[in-house]
Every structure is written in C-alpha cells, then in structure tokens.
N, C-alpha and C positions, 0 to 999 in steps of 0.2 A: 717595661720601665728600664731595666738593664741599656736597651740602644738610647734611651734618651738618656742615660748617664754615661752612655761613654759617647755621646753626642755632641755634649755641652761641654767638655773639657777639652774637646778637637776645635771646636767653634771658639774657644776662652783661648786657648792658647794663641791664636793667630792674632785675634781681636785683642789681648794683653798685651802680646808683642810686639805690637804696633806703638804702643802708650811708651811715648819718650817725649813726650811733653803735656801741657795743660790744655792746648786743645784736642791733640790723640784722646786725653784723657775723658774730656767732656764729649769726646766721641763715642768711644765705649761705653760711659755710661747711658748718651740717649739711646746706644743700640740694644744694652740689656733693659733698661725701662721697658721699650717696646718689645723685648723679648717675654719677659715676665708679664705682661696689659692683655698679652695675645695668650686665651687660655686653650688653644691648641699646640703651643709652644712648647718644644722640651725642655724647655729651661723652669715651665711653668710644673711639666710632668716633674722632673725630676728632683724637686722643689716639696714636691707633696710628701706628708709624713707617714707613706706606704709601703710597705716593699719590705725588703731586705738590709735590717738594719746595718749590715757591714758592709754591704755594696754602697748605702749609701755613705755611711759615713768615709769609705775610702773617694768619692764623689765627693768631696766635701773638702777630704785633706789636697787630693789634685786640684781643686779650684782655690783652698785657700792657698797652698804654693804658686802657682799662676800669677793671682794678684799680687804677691809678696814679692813675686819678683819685678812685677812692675812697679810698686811704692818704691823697691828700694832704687832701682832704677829712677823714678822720680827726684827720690831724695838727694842721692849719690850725684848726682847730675847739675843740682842745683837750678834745674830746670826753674824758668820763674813760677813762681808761686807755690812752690815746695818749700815749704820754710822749717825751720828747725824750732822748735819750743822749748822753751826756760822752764824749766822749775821752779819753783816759787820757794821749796822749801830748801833746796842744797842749790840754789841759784847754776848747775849745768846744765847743760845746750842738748838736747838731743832729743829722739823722738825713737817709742816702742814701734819700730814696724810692723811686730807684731799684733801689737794692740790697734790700727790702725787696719787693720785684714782683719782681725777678731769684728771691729766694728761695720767696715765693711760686709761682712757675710752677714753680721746682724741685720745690716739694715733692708739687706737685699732678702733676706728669709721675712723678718717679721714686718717693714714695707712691701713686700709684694704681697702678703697675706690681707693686709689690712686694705690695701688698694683694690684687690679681687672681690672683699667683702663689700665695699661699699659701691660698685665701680666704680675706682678715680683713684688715678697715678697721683694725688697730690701726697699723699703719705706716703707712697712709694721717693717721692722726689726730696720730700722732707727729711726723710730718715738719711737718704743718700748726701742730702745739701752737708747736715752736719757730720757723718762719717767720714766725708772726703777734706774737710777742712784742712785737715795737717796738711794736704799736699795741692791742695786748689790755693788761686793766689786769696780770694778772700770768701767767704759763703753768700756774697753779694754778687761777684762772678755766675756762679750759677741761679741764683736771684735774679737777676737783671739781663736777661738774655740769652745766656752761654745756654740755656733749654729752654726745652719749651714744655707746661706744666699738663698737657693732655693725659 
C-alpha cells in the first residue's frame, strides 16, 4: 500500500497542475473518475481504509494540498466559472477554499466507495457534480456533457 500512496500524489500533482481552467479541470476530474472505477487502480488501493493510519492520513493531507492549490488557482485567476459566493447572512463575497478541498476529498472517498459497491460511477459523478460547484461555471456544465456518466 505505501507505493500506491506515494503513487497517487506524484500522479495528482502533475495532473493538478495542469488545472488553470474549467476544462483542465473537468479533465482531471474524468481522469480520477476512471482512476477510482478501475479497482486495480492505486488511487482505488490507496483509497481503502487499511493500512497505516499515519501514512495514510499524511496521503491525505499531500492530496488535500495539491487540490488547494489548484481551487485557489481557479479562484484567483477568475478563470470562467470560478465564481465567488455571497453570504446570505453578512452579505460578503468569498469562498472557503478550504471547505471546497474538504468536500472535494469527500466526494471522491465516500463517491468512489459507493460507486465500487454498486458498480456505477454515477454516485461517484454526483458527489463530484456538487463539490466542484464553487469552481465549475454551473453543475449543468458537467450535467450536460463536460462527462461522460460511465
């Protein structure tokens, strides 16, 4: 398990780096789709709740920094369809990129689980459709084409 955790961070970092805009973006996500569907995948090994609880959660914190720094690079960039959200209750503009990675790694841990159980990427695609929201231009973008639901 150890090579596929230090696999998938070499693989994420190249493939995040890439993400400077909304279709980069919807590129990497149908390449992790497919990574996580393929359960001889190390993304799918290293994904499983086995092993070395520190190795993996330090596996965890290198991937949630990866993607952090592609959101804020989305964000930052004003790239289309990276939008900023209001608050409803102190009416200012901004977005937790934090929470935005937080959801991310949710959807990709508890959508890949649920996807493997039944087979079918559609819960895998769901979960992703609304975590990426803050930074896709609308969750009908990737609805309507931007993937494909296999």
């Amino acid at each position: 398990m150890r090579t596929h955790i230090a696999e998938v961070p070499a693989r994420e970092s190249a493939g995040l780096a890439a993400v400077t805009d909304r279709a980069k973006l919807a590129d990497w996500r149908r390449q992790v789709v497919e990574e996580l569907m393929t359960p001889s995948s190390p993304y799918v090994v290293a994904l499983r709740q086995t092993g070395d609880m520190r190795a993996r959660a330090d596996f965890l914190d290198q991937w949630r920094e990866l993607i952090a720094e592609a959101v804020d690079r989305l964000l930052k960039s004003g790239a289309p369809g990276a939008r900023l959200c209001t608050s409803r209750r102190t009416g200012d503009v901004g977005v937790d990129a934090r929470k935005i990675v937080v959801l991310i790694l949710a959807a990709l841990q508890g959508g890949s689980t649920l996807s493997r159980i039944a087979p079918d990427a559609r819960p895998l695609n769901a979960a992703l459709d609304l975590a990426l929201v803050p930074v896709a231009a609308t969750e009908d973008d990737f609805l309507n084409g931007e993937r494909d639901d296999r």
